[in-house]
C-alpha positions as CSV (number, residue, x, y, z in Angstrom):
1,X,-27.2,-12.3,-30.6
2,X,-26.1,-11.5,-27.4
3,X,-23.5,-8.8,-27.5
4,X,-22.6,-8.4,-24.0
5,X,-18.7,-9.5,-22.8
6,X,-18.2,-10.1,-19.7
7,X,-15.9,-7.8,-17.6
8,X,-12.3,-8.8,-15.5
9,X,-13.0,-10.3,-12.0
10,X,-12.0,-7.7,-9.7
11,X,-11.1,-9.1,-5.7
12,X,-11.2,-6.2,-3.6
13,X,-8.8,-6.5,-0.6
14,X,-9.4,-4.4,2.3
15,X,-7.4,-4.6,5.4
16,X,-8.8,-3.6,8.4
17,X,-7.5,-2.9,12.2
18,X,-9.5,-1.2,14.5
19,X,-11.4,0.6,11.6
20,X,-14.6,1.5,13.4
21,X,-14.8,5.0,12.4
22,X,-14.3,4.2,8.7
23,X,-14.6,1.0,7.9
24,X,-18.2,1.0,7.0
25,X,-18.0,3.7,5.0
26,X,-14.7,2.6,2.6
27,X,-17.5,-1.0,2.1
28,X,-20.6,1.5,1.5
29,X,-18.7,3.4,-1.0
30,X,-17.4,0.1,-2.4
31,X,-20.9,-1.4,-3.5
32,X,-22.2,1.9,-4.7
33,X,-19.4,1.5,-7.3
34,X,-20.9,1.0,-11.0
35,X,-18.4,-1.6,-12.3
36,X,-20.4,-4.7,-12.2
37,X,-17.9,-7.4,-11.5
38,X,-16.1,-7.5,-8.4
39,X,-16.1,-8.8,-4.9
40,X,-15.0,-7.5,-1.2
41,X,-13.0,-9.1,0.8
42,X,-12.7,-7.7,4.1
43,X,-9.2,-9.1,6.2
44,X,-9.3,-8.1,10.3
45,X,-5.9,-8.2,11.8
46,X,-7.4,-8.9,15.4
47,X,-9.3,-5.5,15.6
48,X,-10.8,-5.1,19.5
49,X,-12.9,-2.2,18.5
50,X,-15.6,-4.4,17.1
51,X,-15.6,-2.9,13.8
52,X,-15.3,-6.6,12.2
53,X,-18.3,-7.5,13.5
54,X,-20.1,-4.6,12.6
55,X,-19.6,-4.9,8.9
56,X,-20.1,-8.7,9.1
57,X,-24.0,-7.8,10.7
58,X,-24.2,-4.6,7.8
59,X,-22.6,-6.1,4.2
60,X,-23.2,-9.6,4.4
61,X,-22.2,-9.4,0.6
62,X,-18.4,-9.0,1.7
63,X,-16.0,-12.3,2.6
64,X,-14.5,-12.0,5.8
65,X,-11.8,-13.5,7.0
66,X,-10.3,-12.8,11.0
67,X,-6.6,-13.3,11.6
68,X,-5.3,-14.5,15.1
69,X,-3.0,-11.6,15.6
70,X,-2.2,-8.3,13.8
71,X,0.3,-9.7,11.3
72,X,0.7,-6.1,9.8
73,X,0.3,-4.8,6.2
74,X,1.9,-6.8,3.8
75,X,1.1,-10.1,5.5
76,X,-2.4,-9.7,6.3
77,X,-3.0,-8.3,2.6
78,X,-1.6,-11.7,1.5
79,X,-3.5,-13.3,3.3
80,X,-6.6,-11.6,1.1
81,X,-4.8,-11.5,-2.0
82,X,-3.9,-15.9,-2.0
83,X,-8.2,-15.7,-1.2
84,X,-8.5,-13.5,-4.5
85,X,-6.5,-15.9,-6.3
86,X,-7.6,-18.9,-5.5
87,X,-11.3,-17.4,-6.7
88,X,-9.5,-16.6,-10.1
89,X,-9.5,-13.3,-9.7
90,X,-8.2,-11.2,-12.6
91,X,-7.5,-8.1,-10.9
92,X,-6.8,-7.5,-6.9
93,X,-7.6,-4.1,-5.6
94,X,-5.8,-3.3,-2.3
95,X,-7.9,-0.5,-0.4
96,X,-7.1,0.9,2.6
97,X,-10.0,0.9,5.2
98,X,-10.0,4.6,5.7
99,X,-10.3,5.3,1.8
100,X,-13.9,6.0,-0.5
101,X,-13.5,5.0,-3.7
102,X,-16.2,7.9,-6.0
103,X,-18.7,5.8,-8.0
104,X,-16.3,5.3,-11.5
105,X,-13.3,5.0,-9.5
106,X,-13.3,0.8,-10.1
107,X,-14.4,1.5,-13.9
108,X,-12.4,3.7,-15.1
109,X,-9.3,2.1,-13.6
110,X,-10.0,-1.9,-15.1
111,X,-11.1,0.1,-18.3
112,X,-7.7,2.2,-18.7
113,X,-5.5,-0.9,-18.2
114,X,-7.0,-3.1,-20.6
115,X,-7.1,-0.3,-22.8
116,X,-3.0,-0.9,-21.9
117,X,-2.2,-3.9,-21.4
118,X,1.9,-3.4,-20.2
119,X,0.6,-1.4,-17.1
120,X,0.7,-3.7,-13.8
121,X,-0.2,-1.6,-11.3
122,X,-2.3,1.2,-11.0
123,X,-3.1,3.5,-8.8
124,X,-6.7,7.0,-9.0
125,X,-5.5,10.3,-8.2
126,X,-6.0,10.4,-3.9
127,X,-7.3,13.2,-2.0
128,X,-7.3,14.1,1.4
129,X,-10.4,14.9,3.6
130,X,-9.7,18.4,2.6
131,X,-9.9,17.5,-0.5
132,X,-6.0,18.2,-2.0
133,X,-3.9,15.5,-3.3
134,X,-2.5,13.2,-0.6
135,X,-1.0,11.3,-3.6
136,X,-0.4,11.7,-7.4
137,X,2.4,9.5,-7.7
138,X,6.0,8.2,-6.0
139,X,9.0,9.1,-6.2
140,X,12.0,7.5,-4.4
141,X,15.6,9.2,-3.5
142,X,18.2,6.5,-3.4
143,X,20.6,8.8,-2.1
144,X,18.8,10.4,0.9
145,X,17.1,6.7,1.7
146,X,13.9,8.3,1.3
147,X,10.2,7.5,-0.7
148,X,8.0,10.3,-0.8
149,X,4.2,11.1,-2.3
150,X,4.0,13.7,-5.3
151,X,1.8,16.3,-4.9
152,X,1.3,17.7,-8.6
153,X,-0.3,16.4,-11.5
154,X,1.9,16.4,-14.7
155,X,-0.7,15.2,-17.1
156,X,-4.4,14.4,-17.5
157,X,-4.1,11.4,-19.4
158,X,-2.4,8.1,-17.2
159,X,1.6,8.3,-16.4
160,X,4.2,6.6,-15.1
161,X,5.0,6.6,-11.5
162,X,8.0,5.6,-9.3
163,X,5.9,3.4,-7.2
164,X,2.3,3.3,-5.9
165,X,1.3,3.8,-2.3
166,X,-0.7,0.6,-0.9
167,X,-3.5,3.0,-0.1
168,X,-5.1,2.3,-3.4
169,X,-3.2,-0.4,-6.0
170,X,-5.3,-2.0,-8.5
171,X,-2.7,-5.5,-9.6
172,X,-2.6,-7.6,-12.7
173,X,-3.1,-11.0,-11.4
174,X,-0.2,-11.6,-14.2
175,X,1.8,-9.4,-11.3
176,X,1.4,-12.0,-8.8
177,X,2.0,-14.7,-10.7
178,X,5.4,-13.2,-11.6
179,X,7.2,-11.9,-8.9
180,X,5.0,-13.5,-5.8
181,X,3.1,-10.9,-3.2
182,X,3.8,-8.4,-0.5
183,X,7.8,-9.1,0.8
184,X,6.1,-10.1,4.7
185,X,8.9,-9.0,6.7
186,X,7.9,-5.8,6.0
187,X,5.2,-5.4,9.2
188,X,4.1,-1.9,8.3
189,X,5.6,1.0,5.7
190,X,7.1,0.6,2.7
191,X,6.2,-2.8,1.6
192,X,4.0,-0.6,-1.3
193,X,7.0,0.9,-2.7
194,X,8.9,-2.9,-2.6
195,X,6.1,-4.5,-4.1
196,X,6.6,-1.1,-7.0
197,X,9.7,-1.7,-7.4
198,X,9.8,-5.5,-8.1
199,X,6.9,-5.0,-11.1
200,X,8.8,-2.7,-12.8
201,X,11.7,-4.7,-12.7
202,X,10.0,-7.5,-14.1
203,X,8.6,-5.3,-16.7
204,X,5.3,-4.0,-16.0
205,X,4.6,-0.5,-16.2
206,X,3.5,1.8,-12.9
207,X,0.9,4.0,-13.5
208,X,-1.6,6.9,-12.3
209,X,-5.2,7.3,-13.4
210,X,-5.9,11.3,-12.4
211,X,-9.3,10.4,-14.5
212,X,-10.4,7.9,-11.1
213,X,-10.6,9.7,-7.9
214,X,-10.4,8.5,-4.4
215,X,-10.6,10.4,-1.0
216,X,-7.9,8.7,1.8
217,X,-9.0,10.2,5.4
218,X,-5.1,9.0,6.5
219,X,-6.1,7.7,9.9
220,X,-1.9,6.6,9.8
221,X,-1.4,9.8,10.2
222,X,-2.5,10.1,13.8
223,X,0.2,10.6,16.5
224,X,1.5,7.1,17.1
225,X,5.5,6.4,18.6
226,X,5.5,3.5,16.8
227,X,5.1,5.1,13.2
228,X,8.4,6.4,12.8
229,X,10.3,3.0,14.6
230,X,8.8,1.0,11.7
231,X,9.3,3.9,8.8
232,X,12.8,3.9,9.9
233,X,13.1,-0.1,9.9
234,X,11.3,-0.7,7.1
235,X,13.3,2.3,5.2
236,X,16.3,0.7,6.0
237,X,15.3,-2.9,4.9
238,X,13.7,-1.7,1.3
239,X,16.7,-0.1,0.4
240,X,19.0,-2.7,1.6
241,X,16.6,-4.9,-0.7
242,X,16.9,-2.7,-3.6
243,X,19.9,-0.4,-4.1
244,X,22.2,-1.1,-6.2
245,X,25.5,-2.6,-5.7
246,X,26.9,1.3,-6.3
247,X,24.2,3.0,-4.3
248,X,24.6,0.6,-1.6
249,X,28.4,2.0,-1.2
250,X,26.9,5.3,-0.9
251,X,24.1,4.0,1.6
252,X,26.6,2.2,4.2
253,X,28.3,6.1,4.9
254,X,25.3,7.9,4.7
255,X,23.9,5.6,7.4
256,X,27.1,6.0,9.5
257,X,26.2,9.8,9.6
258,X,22.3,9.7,10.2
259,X,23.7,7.1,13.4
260,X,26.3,9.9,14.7
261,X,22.9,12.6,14.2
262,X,20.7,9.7,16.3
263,X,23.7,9.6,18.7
264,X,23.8,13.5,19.1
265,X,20.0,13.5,19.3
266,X,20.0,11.2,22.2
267,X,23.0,12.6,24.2
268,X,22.5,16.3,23.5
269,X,19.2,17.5,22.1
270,X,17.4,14.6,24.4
271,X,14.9,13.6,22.0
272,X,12.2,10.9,22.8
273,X,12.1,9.8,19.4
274,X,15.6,9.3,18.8
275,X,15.6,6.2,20.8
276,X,13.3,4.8,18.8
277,X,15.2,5.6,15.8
278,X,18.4,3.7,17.9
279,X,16.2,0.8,18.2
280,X,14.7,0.5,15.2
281,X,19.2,0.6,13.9
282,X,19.8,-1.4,16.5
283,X,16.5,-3.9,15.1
284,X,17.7,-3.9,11.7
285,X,21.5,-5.4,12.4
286,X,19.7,-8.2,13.4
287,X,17.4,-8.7,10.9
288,X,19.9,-8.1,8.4
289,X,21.7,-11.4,10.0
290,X,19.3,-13.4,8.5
291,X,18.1,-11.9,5.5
């Protein structure tokens, strides 16, 4: 008799833009992985540093799939997650192209959810090239418009979480199916904590893994203007999105006093980033217009 049973389908998404430094290693680390069911998919968002084509020529293994343009986080990731799903996927694992999943990473995480079936989402303990935790769960302040990472581990068995980042999310396909994909006028930030939020409203539980490990080498966190224009928009569209109808009163004169800070910043302390911060206000009015 044969005993063996065959394990979930796992789609692994990674989204990749001018990922020549890492994205070869993130795939390498991928296929050294011992859980035996799973593919790669591999979405460019129009990357000019030829780091597409490199991984094409090296894991041959991998689907690849090239958009037009750089349609930003939550929109290219659909774009690999509808690809998962029309394969029947059973499971979607969004990596980010700068993270190395350790050899049990993929294992321990499909094994720990079907050991529980109400979790959703899930997300391995992440560390930082120096090795301490860039993220061991979410937490998000309704009042101060803010979603942070949490540094310490409460437990070492799985536990709930606020939301997961969209470094590392292993989804139900149940998820999808449920409450649709990544919210796409998010272009960059934020979109993780959206997507968070929406499961556990529709009932699925948010969890960490501290058991699976990942390293993220956080190439985001490179000097880059336009990080903080599209934390600020995208900050200001999530929680116009999710607040509540009470929190939302709070939100609209909090707002009015972070615009007189962005005023004083600009006229006073003549900060280059506070115009960027006016634009990104300025950006949201008008997106707001047709939400």
């Amino acid at each position: 008799m044969n005993n063996y049973t065959k394990q979930p389908t796992v789609f692994i998404v990674v989204l990749n833009f001018n990922g020549k430094d890492t994205l070869n290693g993130c795939l390498s680390s991928l296929y050294q992985s011992d859980y035996p069911e799973f593919e790669v998919v591999v979405v460019d968002n129009d990357s000019k540093d030829g780091s597409f084509e490199q991984a094409k020529q090296f894991f041959s293994r991998a689907h690849f799939i090239k958009n037009d343009t750089n349609l930003g986080f939550a929109k290219g990731n659909d774009v690999g997650i509808r690809f998962a799903l029309e394969k029947f996927a059973d499971y979607v694992f969004i990596l980010n192209n700068d993270a190395f999943v350790e050899k049990t990473t993929l294992s321990i995480l499909i094994q720990t959810m079907k050991r529980n079936p109400n979790i959703g989402i899930a997300s391995p303990l992440i560390f930082s090239a120096n090795n301490k935790i860039w993220f061991a769960g979410g937490k998000i302040n309704w009042l101060k418009m803010k979603a942070f990472h949490l540094y310490e581990v409460p437990s070492v068995s799985p536990y709930a979480t606020e939301y997961i980042t969209g470094c590392s999310m292993l989804v139900k396909k149940e998820v999808f199916k449920k409450i649709g994909l990544f919210d796409e006028r998010f272009f960059l930030y934020y979109e993780d904590a959206d997507f968070s939020v929406r499961a556990k409203k529709a009932g699925f539980d948010l969890c960490i893994i501290p058991e699976a490990h990942l390293q993220h080498l956080e190439q985001s966190s490179n000097k880059n203007a336009a990080k903080l224009y599209w934390l600020v928009l995208s900050g200001l569209l999530f929680f116009h999105l999710n607040a509540s109808f009470f929190q939302k009163i709070w939100l609209f004169f909090y707002l009015q006093i972070r615009k007189i800070k962005n005023t004083c910043d600009i006229v006073f302390r003549k900060k280059d980033t506070a115009a960027l911060v006016r634009k990104a206000y300025n950006d949201f009015k008008n997106l707001r217009s047709n939400l």
